[in-house]
N, C-alpha and C positions, 0 to 999 in steps of 0.2 A: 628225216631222221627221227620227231617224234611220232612217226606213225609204226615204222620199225621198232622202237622200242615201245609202245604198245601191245603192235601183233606179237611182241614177242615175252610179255607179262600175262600169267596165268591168272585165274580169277582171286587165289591167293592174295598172289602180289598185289593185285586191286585193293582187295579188301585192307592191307596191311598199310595202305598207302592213303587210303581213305581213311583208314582210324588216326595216320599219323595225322591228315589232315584236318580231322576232326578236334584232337589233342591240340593242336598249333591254334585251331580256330577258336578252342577252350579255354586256353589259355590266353590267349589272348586278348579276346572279350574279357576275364578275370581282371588282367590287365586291365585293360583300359574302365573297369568298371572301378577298379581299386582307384588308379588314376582321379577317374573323373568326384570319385567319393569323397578324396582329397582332396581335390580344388575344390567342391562345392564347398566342403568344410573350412577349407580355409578363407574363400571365398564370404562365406557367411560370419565368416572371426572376423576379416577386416571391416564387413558394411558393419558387422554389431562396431567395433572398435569405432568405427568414424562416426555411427550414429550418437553413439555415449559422447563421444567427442563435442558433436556437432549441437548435441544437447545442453552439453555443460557450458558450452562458448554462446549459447544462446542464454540458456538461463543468465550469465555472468553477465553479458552485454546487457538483460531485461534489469537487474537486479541494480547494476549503475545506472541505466537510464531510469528507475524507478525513484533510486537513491538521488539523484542529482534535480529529476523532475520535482521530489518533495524539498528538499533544498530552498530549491530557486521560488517555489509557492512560500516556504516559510519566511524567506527574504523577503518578497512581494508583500508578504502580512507584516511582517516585524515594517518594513517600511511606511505600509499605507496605517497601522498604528501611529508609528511616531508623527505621520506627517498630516493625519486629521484627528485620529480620538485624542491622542495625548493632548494636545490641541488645548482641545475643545474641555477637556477634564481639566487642563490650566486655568480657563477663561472663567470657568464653573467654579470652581477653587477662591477664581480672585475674589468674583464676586462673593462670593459664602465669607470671605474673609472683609469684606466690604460691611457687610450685614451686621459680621458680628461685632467686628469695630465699634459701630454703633449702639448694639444696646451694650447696657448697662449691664455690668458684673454680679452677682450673686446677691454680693451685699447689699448693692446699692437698689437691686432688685427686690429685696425684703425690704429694705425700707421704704422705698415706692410702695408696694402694695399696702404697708401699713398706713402711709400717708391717705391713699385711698378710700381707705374702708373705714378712718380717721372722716376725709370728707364724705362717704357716703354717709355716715351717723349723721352727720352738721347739717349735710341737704337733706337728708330725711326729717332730723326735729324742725327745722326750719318750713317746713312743706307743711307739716301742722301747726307748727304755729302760726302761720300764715292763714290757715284754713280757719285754724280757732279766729283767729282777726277779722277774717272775712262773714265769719258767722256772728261776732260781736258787731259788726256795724249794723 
């Protein structure tokens, strides 16, 4: 039957059947070009969308593990402070206060020194006159 309805189509008919053919084929392709232009675009919305995503949830997770890794270092210091400098800056401390215990107050440090320079005079005259004694015998 479609060889009949062939032999029975002039070159017209052809041609008019072929341009529909062409128009169908046209449109079509249009179609599916619009289509496909579509998804790619939307296609490229969601990866950009999950990218930004994917970026922010990483920056956020870098940003606390940053935040928490400085933390736990600062704790490690504040500890290993308390538990050897501070220490050691006590032990330093006592001793300095051991020291100053010891000497002598301002005042009492002036008049030390005056007593001093009181005997340096004494053993100095005495040094000559020993000399002069020793030159007299």
């Amino acid at each position: 039957m479609g060889k009949a309805v062939i032999g029975m189509l002039d070159e017209k008919d052809l041609q008019a059947i072929a341009g529909l053919f062409n128009q169908a084929v046209s449109e079509s392709e249009n179609r599916m070009k619009a289509h496909t232009e579509s998804a790619v675009s939307e296609s490229e919305n969601r990866m950009k969308a999950y990218m930004e995503s994917a970026v922010s949830n990483s920056e956020n997770r870098m940003k606390a593990h940053m935040e928490s890794t400085v933390s736990q270092s600062e704790n490690r210091t504040k500890a290993y402070l308390e538990a050897n400098v501070e220490k050691k800056i006590q032990l330093l401390a006592e001793g300095h206060k051991i020291i100053l215990d010891r000497l002598p107050d301002a005042d009492e440090q002036e008049q030390l020194k005056s007593r001093v320079k009181v005997l340096e005079r004494i053993v100095t005259d005495m040094r000559v006159e020993i000399d002069e004694l020793k030159k007299a015998q």
